[in-house]
TORROLO-844733 format. One record per residue: residue in one letter; x, y, z of N, C-alpha, C, CB in turn. Coordinates in steps of 0.05 Angstrom, whole numbers, plus 32768, in hexadecimal, padded with zeros to 4 digits. Glycine has a CB too. Layout:
AXYZXYZXYZXYZ/...
***
This chain:
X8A14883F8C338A1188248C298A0E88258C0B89F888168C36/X8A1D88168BF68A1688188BDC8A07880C8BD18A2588168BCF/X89E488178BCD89D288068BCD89C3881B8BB989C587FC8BEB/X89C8881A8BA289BD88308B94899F88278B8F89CD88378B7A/X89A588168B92897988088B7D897287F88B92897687E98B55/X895587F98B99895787EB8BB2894087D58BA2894E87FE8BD3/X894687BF8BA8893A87A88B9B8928879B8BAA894C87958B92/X891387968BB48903878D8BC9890787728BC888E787958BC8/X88FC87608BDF88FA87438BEB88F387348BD288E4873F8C04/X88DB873D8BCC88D287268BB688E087308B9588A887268BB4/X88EC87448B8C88FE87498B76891687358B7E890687698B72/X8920873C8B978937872E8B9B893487098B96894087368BBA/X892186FC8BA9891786E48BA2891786D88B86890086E48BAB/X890786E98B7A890086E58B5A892186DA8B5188F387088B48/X893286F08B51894D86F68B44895886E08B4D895D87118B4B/X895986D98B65896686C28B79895D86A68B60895186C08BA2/X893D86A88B64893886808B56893F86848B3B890F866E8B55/X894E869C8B308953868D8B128976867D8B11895086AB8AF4/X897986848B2D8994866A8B36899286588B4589AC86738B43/X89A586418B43899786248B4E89AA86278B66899A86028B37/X89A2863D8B8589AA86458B8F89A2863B8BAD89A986598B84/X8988862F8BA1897C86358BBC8962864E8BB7899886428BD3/X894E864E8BC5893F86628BD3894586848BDE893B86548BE9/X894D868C8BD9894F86AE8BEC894786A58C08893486CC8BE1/X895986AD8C1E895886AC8C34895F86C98C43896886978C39/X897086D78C38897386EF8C3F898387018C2D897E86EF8C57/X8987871C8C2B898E87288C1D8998874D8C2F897787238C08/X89B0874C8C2B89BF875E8C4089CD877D8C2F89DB87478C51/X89BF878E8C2B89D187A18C1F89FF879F8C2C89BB87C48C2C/X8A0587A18C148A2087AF8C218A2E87CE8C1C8A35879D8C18/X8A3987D18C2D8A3D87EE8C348A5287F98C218A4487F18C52/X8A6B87E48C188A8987E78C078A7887E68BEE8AA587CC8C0B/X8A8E88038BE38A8B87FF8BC68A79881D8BBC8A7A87DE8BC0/X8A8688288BAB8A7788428BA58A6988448B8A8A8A885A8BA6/X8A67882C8B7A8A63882D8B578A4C881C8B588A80881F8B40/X8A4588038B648A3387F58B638A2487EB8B7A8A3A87E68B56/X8A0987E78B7989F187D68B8D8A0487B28B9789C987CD8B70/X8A0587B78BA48A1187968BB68A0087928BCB8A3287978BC6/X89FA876D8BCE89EC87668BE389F1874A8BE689D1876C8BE2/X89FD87538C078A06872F8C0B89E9871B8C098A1687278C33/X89E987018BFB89D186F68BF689D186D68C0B89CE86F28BD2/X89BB86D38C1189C086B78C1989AB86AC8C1789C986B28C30/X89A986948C0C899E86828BFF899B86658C1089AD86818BE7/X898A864B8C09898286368C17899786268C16896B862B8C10/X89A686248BFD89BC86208BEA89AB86038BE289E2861F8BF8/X89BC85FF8BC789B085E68BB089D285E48BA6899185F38B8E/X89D285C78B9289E685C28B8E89EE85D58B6F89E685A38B8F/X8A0685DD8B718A0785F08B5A8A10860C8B5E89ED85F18B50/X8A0986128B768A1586238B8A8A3786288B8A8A0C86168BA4/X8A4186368B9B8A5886388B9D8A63861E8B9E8A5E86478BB1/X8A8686238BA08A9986098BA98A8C85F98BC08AB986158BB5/X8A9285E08BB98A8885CB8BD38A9585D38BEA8A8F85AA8BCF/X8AAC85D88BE98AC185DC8BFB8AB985FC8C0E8AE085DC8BE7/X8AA986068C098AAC861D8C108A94861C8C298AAA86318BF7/X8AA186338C408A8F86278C578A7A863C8C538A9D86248C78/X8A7F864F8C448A5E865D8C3E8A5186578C288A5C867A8C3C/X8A44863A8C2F8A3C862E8C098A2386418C048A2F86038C03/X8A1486508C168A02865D8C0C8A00866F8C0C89F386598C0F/X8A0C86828C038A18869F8BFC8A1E86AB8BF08A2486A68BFF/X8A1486BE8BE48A2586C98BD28A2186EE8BD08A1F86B88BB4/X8A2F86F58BB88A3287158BBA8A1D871E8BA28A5687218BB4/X8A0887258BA489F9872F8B8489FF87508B8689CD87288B82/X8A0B874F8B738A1287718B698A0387708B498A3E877A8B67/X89EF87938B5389E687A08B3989F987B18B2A89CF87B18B3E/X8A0087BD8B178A1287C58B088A0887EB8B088A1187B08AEB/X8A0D87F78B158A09880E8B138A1288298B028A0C880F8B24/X8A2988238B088A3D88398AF48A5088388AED8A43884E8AF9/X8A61883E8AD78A82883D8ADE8A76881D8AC88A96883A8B0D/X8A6F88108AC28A7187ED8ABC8A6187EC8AA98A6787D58AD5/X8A6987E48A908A6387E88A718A4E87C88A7B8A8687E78A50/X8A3B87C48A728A2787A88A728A41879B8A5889F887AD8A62/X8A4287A78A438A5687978A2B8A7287878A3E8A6587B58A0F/X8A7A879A8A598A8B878E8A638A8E87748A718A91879A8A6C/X8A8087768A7C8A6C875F8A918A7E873E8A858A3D87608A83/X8A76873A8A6F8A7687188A688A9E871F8A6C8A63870A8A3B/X8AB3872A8A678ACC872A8A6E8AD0872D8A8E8AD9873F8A5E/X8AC087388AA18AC387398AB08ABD87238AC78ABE87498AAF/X8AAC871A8ABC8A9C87008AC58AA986EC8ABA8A7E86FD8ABC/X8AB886E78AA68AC486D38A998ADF86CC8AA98AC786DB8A7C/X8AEA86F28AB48B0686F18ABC8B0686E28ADA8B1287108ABC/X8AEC86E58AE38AEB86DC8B078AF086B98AFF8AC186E68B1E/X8ADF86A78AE98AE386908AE68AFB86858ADD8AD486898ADB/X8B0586938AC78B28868B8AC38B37868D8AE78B3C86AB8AA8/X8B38869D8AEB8B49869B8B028B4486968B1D8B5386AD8B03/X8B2B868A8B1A8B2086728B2B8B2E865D8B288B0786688B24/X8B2386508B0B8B3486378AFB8B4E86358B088B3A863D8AD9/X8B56864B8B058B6E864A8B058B86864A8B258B7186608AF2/X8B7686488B378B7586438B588B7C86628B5D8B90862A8B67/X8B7586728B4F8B79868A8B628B6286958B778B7E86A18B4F/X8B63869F8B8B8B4D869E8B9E8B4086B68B9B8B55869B8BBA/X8B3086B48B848B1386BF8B738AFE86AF8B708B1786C78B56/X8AE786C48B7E8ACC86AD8B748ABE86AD8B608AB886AC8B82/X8AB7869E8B548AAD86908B438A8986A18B408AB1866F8B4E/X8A8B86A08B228A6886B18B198A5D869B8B1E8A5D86C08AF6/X8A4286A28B2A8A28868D8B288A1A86928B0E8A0F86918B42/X8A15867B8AFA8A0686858AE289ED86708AE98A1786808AC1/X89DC86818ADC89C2867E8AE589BA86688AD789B086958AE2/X899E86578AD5899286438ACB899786458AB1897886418AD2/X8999865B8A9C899D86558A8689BA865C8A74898A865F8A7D/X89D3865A8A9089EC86618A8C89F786788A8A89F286598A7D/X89E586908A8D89EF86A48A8B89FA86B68AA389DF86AF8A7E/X8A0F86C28A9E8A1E86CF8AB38A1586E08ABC8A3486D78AB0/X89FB86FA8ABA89EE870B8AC789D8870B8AB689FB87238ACC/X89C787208AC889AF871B8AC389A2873E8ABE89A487078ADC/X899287428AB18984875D8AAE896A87608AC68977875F8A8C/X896E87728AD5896187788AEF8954879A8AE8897B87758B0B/X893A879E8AE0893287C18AE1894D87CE8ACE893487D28B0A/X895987C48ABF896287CA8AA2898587D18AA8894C87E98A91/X898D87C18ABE89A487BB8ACB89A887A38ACC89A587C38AE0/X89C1879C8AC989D1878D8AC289DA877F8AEB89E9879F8AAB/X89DA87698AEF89DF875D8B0489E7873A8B0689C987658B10/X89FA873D8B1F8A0687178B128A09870F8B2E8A2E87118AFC/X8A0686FC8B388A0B86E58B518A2586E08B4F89FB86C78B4E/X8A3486E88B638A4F86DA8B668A5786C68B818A6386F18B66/X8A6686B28B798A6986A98B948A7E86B88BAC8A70868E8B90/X8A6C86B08BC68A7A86BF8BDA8A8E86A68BE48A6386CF8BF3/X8AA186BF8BF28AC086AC8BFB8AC486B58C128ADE86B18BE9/X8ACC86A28C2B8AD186A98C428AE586C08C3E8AD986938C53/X8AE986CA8C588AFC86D48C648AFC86F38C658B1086CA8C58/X8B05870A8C768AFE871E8C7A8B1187368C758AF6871C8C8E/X8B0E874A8C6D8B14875F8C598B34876C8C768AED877C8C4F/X8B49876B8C778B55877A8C878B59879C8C908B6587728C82/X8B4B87A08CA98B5087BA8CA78B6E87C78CB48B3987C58CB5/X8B7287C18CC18B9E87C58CBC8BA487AC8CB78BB887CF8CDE/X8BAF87A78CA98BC487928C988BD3879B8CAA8BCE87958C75/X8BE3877B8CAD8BFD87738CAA8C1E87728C9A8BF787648CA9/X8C27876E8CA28C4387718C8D8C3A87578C7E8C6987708C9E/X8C3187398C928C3587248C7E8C15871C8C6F8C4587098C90/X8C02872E8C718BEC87308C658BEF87458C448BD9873C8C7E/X8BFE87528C4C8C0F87698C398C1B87568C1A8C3187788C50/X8C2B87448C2E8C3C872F8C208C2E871A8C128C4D87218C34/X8C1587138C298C0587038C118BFD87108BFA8BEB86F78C19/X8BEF871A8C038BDE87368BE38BF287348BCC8BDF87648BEB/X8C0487428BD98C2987468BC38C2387278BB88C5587498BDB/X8C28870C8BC18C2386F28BAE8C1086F88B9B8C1986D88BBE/X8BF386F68BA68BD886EF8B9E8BD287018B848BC186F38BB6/X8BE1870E8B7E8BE2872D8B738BEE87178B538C01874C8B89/X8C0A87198B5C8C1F87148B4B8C1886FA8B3A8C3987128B5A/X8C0A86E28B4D8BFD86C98B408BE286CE8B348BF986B18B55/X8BD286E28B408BB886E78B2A8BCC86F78B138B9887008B39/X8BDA87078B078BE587118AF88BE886FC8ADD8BFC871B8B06/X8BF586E58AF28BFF86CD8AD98BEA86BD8AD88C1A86B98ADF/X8BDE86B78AE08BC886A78ADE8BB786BA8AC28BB886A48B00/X8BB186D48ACA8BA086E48ABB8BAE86E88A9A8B9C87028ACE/X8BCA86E38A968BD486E28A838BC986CB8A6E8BEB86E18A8A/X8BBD86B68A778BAA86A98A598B9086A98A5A8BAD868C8A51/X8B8C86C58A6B8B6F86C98A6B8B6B86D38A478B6486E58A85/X8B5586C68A358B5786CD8A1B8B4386E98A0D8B4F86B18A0F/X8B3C86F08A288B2C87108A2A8B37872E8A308B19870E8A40/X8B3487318A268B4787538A2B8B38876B8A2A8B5F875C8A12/X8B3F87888A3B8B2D87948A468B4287B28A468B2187848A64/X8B3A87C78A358B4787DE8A358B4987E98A598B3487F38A1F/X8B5987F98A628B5788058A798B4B88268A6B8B7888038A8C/X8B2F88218A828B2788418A738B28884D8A8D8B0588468A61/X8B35884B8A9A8B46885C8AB38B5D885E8AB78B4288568ACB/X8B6B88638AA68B7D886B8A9F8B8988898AAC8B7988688A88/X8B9D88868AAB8BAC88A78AB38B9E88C48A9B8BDA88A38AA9/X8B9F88C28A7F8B8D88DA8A708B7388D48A7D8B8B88DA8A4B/X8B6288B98A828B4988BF8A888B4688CE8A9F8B3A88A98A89/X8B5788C88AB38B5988D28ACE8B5388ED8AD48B7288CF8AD6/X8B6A88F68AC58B73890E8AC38B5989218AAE8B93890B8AB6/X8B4D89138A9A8B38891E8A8D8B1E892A8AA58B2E89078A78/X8B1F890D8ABE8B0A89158AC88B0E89288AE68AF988FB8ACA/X8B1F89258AE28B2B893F8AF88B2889618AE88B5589378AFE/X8B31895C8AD28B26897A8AC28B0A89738AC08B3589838A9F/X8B0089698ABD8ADD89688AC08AD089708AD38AD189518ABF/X8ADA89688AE78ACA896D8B038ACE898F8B068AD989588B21/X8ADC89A18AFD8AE589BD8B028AF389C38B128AD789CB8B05/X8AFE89D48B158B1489D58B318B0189DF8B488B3389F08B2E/X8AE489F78B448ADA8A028B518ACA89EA8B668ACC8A168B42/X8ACB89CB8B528AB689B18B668AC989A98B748AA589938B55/X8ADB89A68B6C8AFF89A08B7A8AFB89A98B8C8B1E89AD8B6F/X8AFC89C18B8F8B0489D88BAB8AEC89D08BC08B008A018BA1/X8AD089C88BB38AC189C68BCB8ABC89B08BDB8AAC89CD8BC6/X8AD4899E8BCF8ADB89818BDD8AED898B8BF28AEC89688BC8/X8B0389998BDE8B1B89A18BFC8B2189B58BE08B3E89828C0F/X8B2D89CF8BF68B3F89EA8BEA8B5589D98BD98B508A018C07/X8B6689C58BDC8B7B89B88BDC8B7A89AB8BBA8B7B89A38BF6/X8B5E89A98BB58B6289868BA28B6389978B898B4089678BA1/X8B5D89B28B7F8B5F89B48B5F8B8089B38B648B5089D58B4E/X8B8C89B88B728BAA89BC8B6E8BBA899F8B608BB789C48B8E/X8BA989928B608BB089738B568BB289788B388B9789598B5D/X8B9E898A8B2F8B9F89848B118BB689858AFD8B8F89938B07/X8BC589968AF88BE0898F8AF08BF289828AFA8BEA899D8AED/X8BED89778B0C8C01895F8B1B8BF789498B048BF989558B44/X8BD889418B008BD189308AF88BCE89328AD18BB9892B8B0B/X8BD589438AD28BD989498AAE8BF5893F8AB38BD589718A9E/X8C09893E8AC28C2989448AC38C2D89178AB88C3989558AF5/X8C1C890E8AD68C1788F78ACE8C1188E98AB78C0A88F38AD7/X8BF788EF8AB38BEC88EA8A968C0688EB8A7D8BD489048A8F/X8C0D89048A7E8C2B89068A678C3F88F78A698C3C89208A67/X8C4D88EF8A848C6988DB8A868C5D88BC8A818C7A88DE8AA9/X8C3C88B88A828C3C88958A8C8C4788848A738C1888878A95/X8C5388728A838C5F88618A668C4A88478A628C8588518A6C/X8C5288438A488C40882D8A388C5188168A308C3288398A1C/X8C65880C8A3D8C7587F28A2E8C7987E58A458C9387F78A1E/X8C6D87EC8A5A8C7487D28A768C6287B78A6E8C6587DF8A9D/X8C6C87A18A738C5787848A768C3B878E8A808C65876A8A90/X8C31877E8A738C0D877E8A7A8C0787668A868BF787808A5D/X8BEE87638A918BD7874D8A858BC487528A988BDF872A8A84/X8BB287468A9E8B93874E8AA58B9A87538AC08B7887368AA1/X8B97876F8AC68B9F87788AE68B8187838AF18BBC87978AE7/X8B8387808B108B6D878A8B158B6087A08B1B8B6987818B1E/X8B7087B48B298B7A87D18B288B6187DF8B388B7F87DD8B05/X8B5D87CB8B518B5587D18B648B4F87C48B768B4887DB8B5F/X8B6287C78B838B7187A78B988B7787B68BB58B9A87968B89/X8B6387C08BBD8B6187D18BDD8B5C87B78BEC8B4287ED8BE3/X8B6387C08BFE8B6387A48C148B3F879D8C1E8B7A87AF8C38/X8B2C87B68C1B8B1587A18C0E8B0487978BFB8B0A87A18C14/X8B19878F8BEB8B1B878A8BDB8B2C87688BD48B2187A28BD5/X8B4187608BF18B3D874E8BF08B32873B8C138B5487498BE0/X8B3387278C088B29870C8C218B3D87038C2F8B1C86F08C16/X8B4287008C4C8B5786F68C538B4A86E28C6B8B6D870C8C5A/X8B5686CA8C728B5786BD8C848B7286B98C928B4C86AA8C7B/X8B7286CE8CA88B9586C88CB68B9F86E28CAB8BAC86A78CA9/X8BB586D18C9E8BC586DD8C898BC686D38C6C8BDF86DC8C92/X8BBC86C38C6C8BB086B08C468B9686CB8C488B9A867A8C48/X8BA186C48C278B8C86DC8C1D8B7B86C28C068BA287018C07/X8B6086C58C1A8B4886B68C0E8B3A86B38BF78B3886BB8C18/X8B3E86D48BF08B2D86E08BD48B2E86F98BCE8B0F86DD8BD4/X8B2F86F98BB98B3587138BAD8B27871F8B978B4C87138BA4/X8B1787308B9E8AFE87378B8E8AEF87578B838AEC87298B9F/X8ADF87588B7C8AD7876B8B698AEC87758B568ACC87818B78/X8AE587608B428AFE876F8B208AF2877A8B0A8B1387578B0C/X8AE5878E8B198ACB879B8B038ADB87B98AFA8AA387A28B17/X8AF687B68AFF8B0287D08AF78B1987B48AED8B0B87F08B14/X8B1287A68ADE8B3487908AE18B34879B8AC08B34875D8AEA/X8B4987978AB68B4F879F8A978B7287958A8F8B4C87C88A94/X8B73879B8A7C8B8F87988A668B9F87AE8A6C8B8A879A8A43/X8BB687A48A808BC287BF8A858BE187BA8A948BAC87D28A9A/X8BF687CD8A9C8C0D87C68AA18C0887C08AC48C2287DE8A96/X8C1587A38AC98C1287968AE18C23879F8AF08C14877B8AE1/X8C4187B38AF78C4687C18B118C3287D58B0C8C6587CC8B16/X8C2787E08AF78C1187FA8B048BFE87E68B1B8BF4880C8AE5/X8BF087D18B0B8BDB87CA8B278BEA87C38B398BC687B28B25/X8C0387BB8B3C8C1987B98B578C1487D28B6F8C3E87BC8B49/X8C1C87F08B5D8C1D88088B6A8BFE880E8B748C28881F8B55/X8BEA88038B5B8BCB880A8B6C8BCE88018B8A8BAD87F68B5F/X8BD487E68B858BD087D48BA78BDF87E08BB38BD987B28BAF/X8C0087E68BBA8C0787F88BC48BFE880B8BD18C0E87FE8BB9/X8BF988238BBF8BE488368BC08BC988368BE38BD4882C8B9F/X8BC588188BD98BAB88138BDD8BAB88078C008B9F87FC8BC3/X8BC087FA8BFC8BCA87E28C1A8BDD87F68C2B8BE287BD8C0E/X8BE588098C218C0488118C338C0B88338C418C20880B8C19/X8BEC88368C458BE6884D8C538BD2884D8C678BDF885D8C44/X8BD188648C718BB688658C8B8BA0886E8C718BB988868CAF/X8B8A88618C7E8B74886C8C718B6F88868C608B66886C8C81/X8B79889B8C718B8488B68C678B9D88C08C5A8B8488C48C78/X8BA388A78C598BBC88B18C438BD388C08C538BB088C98C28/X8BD488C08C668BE088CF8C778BFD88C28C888BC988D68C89/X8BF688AF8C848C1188A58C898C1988858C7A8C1388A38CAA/X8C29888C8C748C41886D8C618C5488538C738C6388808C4F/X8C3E88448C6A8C4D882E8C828C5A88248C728C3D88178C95/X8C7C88208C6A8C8D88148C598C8D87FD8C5F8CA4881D8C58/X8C8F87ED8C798C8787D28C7B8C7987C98C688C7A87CE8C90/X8C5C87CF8C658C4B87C38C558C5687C28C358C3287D38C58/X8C5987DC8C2D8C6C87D98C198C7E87C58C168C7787EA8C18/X8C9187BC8C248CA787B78C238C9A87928C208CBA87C58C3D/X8C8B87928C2F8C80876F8C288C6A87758C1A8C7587588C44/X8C5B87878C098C4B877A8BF28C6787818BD98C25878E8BEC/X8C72878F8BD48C8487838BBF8C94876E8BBD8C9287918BB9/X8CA087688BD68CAE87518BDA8C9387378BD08CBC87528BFE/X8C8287358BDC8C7187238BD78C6887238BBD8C5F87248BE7/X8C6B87378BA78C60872D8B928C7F872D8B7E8C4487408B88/X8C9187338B8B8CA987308B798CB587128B7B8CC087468B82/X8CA087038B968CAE86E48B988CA286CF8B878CAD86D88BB6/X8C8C86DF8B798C8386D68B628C8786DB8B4C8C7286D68B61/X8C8E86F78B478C8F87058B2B8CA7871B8B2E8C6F87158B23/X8CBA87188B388CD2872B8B2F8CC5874A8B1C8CE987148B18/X8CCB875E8B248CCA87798B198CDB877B8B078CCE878C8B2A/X8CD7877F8AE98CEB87868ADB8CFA87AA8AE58CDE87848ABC/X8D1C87AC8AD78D1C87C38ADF8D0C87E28ADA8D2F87C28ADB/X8D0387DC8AC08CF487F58AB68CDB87F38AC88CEC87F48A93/X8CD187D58AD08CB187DF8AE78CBB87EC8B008C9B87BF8AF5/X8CD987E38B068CDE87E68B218CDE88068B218CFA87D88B2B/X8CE888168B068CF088328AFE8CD888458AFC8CFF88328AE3/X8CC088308AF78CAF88458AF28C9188468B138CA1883A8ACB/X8C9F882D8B208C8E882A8B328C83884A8B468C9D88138B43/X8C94886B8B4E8C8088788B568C7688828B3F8C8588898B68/X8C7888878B248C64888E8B188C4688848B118C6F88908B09/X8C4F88678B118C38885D8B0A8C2D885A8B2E8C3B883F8AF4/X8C32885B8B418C2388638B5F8C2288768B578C2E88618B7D/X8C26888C8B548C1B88B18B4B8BFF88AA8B3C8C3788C88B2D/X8BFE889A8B248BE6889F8B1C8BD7888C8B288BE488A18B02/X8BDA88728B398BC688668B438BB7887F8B558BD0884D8B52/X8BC988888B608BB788A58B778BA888B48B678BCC88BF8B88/X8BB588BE8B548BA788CE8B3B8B8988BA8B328BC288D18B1A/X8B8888A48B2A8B6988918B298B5888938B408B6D88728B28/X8B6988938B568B4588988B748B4A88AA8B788B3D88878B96/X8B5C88C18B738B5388E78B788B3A88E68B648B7289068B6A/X8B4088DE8B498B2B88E68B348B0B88D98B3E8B3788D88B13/X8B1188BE8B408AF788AE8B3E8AEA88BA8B5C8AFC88858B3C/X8AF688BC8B728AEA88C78B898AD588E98B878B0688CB8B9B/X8AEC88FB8B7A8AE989148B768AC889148B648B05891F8B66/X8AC888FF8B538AB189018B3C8A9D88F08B508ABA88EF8B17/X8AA588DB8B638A8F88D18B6D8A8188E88B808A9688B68B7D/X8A9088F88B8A8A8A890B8BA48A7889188B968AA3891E8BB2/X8A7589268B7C8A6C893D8B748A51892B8B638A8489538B62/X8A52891A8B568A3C890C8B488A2688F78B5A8A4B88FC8B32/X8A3388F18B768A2688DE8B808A0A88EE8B848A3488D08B99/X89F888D68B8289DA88F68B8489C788F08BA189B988F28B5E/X89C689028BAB89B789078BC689A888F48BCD89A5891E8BC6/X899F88E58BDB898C88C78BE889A588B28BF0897388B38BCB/X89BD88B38BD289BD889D8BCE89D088898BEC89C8889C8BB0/X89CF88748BF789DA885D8C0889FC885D8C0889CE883E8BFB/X8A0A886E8C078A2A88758BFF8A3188878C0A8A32887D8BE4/X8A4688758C1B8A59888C8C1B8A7188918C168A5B88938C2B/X8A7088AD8C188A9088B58BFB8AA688B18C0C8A9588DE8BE9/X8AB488B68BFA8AD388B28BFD8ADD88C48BFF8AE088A88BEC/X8AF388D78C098B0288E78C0C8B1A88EB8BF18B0B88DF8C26/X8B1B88F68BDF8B3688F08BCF8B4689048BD48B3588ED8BB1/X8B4D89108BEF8B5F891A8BF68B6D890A8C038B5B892C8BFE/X8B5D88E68C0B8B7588DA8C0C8B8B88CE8C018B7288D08C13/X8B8188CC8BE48B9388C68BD38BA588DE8BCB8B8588BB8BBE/X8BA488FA8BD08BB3890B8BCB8BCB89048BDC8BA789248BCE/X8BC089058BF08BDB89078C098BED88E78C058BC989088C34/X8BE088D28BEF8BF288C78BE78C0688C68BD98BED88BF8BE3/X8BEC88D38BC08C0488DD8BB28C1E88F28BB88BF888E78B9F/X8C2189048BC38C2F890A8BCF8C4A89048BD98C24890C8BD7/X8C4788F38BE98C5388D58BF28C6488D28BD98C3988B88BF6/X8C5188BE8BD28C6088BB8BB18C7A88CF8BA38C4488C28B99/X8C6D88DF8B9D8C7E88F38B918C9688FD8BA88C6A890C8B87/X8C9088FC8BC08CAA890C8BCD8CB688F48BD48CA789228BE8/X8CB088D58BDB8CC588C58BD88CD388AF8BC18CBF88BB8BE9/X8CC588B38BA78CCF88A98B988CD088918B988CDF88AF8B96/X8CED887C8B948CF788668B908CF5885D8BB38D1688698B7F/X8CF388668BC88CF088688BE08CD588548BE88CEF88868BE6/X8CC488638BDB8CB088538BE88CB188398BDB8C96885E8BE7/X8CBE882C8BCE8CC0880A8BC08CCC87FE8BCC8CCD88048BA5/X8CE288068BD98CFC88038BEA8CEF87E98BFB8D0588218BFF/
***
């Protein structure tokens, strides 16, 4: 469970009345998510609260800010969930507290109320759930284009690859015999990635829980606490990446593929150079959760409510990647 700080009943309460939320009624650790404290919240609800329209008006997600998440970042990140609210994309909206502010300082952490959004996280997708994403993707893209905030990507392919030589090959090996062998694969990356594809505020971590679906409409789409200034088929290839395998990376369902590009090309057409560079830039999306996994495995520290991730599943993606090329876009 990712519950790094454990906040008791009456801390939580306290935190709760400085929003015109309602009362604390309950408070639920959640289990997703390896960087920060999350807890589904529920409240008496008051007006001020989420969308009227929404059938969980008293709900919401309070996440503490643990690691990986600059506090300086926070007000772009929080700013980016309300632009593209505004803007009908199905993102929820920050709760700012009684004196307007978007988070709050909690035991010398940084923490913010967001509103919660129906609908439930898919564990096998569909081809035409695939296809929504591929839309919802391509219209937050444009929508996020007059977002007037901008955000370096510091996960990047050199960072990646920096923290893959960090971890040592000898901490590598005691994940799996298999994973230092990545490391010049992932220097190989780092050297070819190109820098002249279209940008604009991508979110570049768009795992399927990661989004909300009702049916096949995709409800909400959330946590953009890795969202930044960066080339939009790479976050294409993340989702990819992310939607169009078994859990283990172990096998490639091209279906899925085949309707999340179609679905975001019926919004946003691939230029030819994105279409050209699309397995490289999937090579280094695998190359970002080999790294961030590998460093969570070895730094996560003993007690803590988490559990890890495997980034040998992202190897056996990458993989994929590289032996089918232009194939897997198809």
């Amino acid at each position: 469970m990712a519950v790094y700080t454990d906040l008791g009943t009456e801390r939580l309460a306290e935190l709760i009345a400085a929003y015109d939320v309602g009362d604390l009624v309950s408070a639920k650790g959640i289990a997703e998510g390896v960087s920060n404290s999350n807890w589904l919240i529920e409240t008496s609800g008051k007006d001020g609260g989420p969308r009227k329209d929404s059938a969980q008006s008293a709900r919401f997600i309070l996440t503490m800010y643990e690691r990986r998440i600059e506090t300086a970042d926070l007000p772009f990140f929080l700013d980016l969930l309300d632009h593209l609210s505004a803007a009908d994309c199905p993102v929820p909206r920050t709760i700012h507290d009684g004196e307007g502010a978007s988070f709050r300082m909690v035991e010398g952490k940084a923490v913010a109320l967001i509103e919660f959004l129906p609908g439930v996280s898919p564990t096998a997708p569909s081809a035409a759930q695939a296809r929504a994403v591929g839309v919802a993707l391509a219209r937050m893209h444009a929508a996020a284009q007059a977002f007037p905030g901008s955000r370096v990507n510091d996960l990047g392919p050199q960072e990646n690859s920096a923290t893959l030589e960090s971890c040592g090959s000898a901490a590598l090996a005691q994940i799996d015999p298999d994973l230092p062998e990545v490391l010049p694969r992932a220097r190989a990356v780092a050297e070819a990635w190109p820098s002249d594809l279209p940008r604009s505020i991508i979110h570049s971590d768009l795992f399927p829980d990661n989004v909300l679906m009702l049916g096949d409409r995709v409800s909400g789409l959330i946590d953009f606490y890795f969202a930044c200034h960066d080339t939009m088929a790479y976050d294409l290839a993340v989702t990819h990446a992310a939607w169009c395998f078994s859990k283990d990376g172990s096998r490639f369902d091209a279906a899925l593929g085949h309707a999340l590009v179609g679905g975001y090309e019926s919004v946003r057409p691939l230029g030819p150079r994105e279409r050209d560079a699309l397995p490289l830039l999937a090579e280094g999306a695998c190359l970002r959760f080999v790294a961030s996994r590998a460093q969570d495995w070895i730094e996560t520290p003993a007690g803590a409510l988490v559990i890890r991730k495997d980034p040998m599943d992202f190897v056996r993606r990458w993989n994929t990647y590289r032996d089918l090329g232009q194939e897997a876009f198809a």
